[in-house]
N, CA, C and O of each residue as an XYZ file, in Angstrom:
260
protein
N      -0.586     -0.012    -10.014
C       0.029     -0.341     -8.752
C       0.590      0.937     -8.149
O       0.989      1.966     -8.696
N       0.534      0.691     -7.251
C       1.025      2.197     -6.160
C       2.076      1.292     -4.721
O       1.864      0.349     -3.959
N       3.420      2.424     -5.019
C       4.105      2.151     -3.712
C       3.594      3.573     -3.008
O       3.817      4.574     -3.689
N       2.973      3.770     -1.796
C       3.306      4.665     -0.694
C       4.318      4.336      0.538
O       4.285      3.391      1.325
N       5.145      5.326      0.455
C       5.932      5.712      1.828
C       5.229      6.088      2.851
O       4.856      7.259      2.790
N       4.983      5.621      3.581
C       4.430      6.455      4.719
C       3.454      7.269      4.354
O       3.440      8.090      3.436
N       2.160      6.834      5.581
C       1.256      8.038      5.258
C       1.200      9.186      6.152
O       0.923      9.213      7.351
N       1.655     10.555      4.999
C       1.992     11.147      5.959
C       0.912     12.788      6.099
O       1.227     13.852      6.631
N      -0.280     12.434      5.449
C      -1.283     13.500      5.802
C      -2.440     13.146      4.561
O      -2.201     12.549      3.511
N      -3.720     13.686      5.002
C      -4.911     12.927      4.014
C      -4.215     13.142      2.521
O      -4.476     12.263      1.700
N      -3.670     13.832      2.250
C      -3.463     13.925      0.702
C      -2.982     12.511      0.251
O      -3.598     12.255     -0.784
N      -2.002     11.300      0.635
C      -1.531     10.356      0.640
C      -2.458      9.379      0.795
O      -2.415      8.455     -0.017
N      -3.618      9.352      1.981
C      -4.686      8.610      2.200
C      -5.572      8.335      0.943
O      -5.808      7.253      0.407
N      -6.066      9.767      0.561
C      -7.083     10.012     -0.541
C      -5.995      9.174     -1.503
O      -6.601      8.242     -2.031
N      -4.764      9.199     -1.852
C      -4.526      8.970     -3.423
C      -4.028      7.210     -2.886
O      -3.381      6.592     -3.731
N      -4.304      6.540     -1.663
C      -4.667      5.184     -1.802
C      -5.525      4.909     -1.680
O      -5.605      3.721     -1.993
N      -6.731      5.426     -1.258
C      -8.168      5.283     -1.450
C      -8.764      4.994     -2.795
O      -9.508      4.063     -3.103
N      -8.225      6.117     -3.653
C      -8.722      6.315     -5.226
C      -7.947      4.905     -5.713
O      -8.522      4.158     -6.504
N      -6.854      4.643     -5.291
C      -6.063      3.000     -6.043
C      -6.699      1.990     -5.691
O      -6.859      1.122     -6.550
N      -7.186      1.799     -4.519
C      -7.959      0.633     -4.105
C      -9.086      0.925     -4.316
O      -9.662      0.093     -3.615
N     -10.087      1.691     -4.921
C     -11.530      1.860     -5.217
C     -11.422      1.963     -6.780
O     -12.424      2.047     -7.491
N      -9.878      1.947     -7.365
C      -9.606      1.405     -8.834
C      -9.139     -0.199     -8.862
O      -8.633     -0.688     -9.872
N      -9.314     -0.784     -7.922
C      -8.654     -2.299     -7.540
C      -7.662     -2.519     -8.191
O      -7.505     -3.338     -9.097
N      -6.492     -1.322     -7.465
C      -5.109     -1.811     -8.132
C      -4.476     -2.256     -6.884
O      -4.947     -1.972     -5.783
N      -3.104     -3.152     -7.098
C      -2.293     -3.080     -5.507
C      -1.899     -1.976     -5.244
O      -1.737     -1.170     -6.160
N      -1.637     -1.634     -3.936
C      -1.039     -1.000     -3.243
C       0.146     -1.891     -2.222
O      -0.021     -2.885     -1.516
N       1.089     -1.255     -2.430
C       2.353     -1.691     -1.043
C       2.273     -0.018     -0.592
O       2.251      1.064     -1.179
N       2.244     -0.534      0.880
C       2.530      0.283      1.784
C       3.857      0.009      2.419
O       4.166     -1.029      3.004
N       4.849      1.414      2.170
C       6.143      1.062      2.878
C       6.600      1.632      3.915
O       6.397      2.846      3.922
N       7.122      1.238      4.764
C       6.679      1.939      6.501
C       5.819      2.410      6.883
O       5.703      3.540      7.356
N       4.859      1.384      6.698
C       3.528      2.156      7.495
C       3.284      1.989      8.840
O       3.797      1.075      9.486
N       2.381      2.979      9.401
C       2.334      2.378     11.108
C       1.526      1.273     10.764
O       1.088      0.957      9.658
N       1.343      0.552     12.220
C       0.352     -0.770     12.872
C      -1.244      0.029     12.067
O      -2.132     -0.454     11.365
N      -1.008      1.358     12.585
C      -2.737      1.639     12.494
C      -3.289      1.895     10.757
O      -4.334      1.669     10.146
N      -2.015      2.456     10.433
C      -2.252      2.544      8.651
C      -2.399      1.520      8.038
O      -3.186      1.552      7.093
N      -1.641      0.150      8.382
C      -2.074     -0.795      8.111
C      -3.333     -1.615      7.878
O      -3.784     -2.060      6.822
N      -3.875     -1.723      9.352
C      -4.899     -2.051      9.494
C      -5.887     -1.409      8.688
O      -6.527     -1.996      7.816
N      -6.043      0.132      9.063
C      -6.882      0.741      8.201
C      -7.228      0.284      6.258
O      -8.275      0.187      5.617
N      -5.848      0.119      5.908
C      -5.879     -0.012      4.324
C      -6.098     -1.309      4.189
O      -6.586     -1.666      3.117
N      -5.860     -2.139      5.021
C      -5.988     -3.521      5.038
C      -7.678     -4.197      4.949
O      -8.109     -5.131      4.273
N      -8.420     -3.215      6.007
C      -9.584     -3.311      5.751
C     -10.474     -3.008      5.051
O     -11.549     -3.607      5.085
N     -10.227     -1.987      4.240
C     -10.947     -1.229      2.846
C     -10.628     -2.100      1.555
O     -11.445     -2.437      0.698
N      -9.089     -2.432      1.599
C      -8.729     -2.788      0.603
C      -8.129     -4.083      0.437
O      -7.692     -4.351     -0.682
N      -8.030     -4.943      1.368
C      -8.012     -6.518      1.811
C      -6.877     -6.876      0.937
O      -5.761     -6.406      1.160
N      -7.127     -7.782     -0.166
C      -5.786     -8.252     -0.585
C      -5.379     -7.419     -1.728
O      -4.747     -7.780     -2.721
N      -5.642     -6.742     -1.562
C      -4.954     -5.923     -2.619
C      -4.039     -5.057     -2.038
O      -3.335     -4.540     -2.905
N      -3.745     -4.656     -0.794
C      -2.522     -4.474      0.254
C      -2.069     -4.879      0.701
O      -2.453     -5.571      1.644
N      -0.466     -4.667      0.183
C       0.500     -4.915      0.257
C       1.239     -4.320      1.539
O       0.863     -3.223      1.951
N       2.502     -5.143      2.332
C       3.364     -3.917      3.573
C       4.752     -4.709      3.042
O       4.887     -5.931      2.967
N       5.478     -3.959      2.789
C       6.862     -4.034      3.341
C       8.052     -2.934      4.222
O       8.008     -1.713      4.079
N       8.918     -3.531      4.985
C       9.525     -2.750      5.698
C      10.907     -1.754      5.162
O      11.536     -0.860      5.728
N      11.019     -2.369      3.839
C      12.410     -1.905      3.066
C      11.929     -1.620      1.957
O      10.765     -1.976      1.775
N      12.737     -0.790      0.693
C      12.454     -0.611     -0.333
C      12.864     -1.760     -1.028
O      12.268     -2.003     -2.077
N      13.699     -2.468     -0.688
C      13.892     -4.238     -1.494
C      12.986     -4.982     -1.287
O      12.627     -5.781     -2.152
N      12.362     -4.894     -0.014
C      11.168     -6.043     -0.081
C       9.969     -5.305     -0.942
O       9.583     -5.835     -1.983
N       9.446     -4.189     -0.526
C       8.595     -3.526     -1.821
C       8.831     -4.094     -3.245
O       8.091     -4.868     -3.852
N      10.130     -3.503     -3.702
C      10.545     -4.076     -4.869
C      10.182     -5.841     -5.192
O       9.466     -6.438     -5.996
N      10.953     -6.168     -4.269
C      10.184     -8.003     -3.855
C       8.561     -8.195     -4.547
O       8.335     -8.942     -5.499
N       7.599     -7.423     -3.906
C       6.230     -7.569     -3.580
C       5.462     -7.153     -5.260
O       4.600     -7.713     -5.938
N       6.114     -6.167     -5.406
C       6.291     -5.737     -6.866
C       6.301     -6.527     -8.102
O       5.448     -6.560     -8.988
N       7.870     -7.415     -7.970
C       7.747     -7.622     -9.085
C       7.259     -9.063     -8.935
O       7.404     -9.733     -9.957
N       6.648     -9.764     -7.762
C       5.520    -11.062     -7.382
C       4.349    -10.846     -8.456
O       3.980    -11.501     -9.431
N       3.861     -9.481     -7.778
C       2.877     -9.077     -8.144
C       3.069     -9.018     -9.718
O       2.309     -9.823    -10.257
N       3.725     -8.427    -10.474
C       3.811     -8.455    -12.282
C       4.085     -9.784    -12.599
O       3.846    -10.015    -13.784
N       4.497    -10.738    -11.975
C       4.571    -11.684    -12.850
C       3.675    -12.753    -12.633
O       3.658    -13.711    -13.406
């Protein structure tokens, strides 16, 4: 599982690319509208968004149990 903060230049892109082409989750946390979409479509339900680090945490520990 992978939390990203914000994507904030390809280096961040590439290392959720490589998580979702390992079909792990990803939460994305403050991401824009367009980062969204983007990861949303490569990687469908296996991305995650939350707006806080508590709801991440939230999405997290859904996801482990």
């Amino acid at each position: 599982m992978v939390i990203s903060y914000g994507v904030g230049g390809a280096g961040t892109a590439s290392e959720i690319a490589l998580a979702l082409k390992a079909k792990k989750n990803v939460v994305l946390l403050n991401e824009t509208t367009e980062g969204q979409t983007y990861f949303k479509k490569i990687g469908k339900e296996l991305v995650h968004t939350a707006l806080t680090p508590a709801e991440a945490v939230d999405i997290v520990e859904r996801l482990l149990n």
